[in-house]
Each structure stands twice: as C-alpha cells, then as structure tokens.
N, C-alpha and C positions, 0 to 999 in steps of 0.2 A: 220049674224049669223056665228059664229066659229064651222065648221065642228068637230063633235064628242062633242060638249058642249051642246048640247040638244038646246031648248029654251030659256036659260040662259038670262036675260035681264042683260043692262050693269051695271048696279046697283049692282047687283050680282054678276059678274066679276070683277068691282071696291072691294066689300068687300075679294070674297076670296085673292086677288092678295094680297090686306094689309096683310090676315092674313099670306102668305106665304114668306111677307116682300117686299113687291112690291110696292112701291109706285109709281104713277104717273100723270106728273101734263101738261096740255094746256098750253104752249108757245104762245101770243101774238107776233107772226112776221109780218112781212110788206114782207122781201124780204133775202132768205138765200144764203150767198155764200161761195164757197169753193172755195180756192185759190189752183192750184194743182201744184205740181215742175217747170214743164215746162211753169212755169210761166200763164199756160192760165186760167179760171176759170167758172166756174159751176154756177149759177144764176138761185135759187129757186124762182118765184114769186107766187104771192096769196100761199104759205105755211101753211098748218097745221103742226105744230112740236109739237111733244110729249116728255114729259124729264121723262126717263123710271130711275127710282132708286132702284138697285135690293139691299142690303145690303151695302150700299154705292159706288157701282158701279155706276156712270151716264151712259146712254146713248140714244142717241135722234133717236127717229123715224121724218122723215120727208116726208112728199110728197107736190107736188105741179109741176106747169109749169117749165120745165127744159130747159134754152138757154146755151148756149157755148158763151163764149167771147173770143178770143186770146190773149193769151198775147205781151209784148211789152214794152220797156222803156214808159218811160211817157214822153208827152212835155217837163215840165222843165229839164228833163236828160240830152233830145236829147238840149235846149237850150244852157245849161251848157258846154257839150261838144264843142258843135259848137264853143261857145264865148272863150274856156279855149284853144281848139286846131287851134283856126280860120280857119274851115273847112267848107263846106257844109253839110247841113242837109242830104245830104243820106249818106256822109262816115262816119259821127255822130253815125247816125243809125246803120248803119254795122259795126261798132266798138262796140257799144254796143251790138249789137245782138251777134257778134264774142266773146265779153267778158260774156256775162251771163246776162248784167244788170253791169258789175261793172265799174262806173262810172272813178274813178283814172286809172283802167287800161285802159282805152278805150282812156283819154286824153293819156296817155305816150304810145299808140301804131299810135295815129295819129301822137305824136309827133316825131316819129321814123326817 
C-alpha cells in the first residue's frame, strides 16, 4: 500500500493514473543490462520492469538481482590485435585497455 493513498486497491490506481495520462504497462524480461562508460555493466536478473508513459514520456521502472560484470576488450579484439601486431596476449591486452577498446590504435601503438 502507497503511503497517504488510503486503501486504494491497484485497480484503482491503474484507473486514476489513465485518467491523469499515465499509462503503464508489464515488460516481459528474462535479464536487463546496462552497459556503463567505463566499459563495465550492471546485470538485472529475474527483473520485473515497468514501461511508465507519462504524456509521451517513456520511462522504465526496474528492480530485480543486481551483479557487476567489468568490463574489457572481447576475445576476438584481443585475437585480432595479437595476429595484426604479432604480439603477445597480455601486450594485446594492455594496448587495448591503454587505447579505450580502440582496436586500429592499439595495433599502430604495438607497432611503434
């Protein structure tokens, strides 16, 4: 129950909310993720998400299991670099990690 709405059943929250242009609707998810700058990423599992539409405004309520993944080049990056600068997998690495992710600078900084 919403603090200060009485006994209000959801039924009845559903209707006022339409009439004051609120639509909102049950998102079917499996697994939500948020990819953040620094490359690492946020991993909703079991999610309930809600798709709140105030006058054409979206936006999503979400909760559920929250893990942390870090970010990191992907295998094939790190392969790519390796084969293109013929280096080892960890200066690969550290090239790319040094570049951002960006793959042509990390070969023309091994190839230095």
């Amino acid at each position: 129950m919403i603090p200060g709405l009485g006994g209000m059943n959801p039924r009845q929250m559903e209707r006022m909310m339409q009439q004051m242009g609120i639509d909102t609707k049950a998102i079917d998810a499996t697994e939500v993720i948020i990819k953040k700058k620094d490359g690492s990423e946020m991993v909703i599992t079991s999610p309930q998400v809600t798709l709140i539409d105030m006058q054409g405004q979206k936006s999503f309520q979400i909760s559920g299991d929250v893990t942390e993944r870090a970010g990191g080049p992907s295998e094939d990056d790190i392969r790519l670099v390796m084969e293109q600068a013929k280096c080892t997998r960890e200066k690969a690495l550290a090239a790319l990690k040094e570049t951002k992710g960006d793959i042509a600078a990390a070969i023309l900084k091994l190839q230095e």
